[in-house]
C-alpha angles and dihedrals in degrees: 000000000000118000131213102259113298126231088273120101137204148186113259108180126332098237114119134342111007084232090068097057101037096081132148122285129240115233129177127214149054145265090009111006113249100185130048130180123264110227077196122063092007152084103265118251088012133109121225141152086259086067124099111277125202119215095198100052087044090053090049096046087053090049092051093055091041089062096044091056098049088052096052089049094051091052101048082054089055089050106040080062 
């Protein structure tokens, strides 16, 4: 899930006002976004595989789905009967 650009901000180019190249960031995923875009090596406002991944937030996003998971499952089973 790609999000609208986050808080974060990063320097895209060095060419005029400094305004104009520190722009948001992109970031994907949810609920704690796992992958940002790399003013760097990508296309700019565009996610890839090319963009900076973080390991934590991936880890944390895993473990929330796990749980939610877990607690659909359990449910169903209360319901079921």
């Amino acid at each position: 899930m790609i999000r609208p650009p986050a808080d974060e901000r990063a320097m895209y180019g060095f060419e005029g006002p400094l305004e104009q190249n520190w722009l948001p960031r992109v970031v994907a995923g949810w609920p704690a976004p796992f992958l940002a875009d790399s003013p760097d090596t990508s296309v700019p406002h565009q996610i890839g595989p090319e963009d900076h991944f973080r390991p934590g937030p991936f880890v944390a996003d895993l473990a929330f789905w796990a749980l939610v998971t877990l607690g659909v499952m359990r449910a169903w089973r209360v319901l079921r009967g």
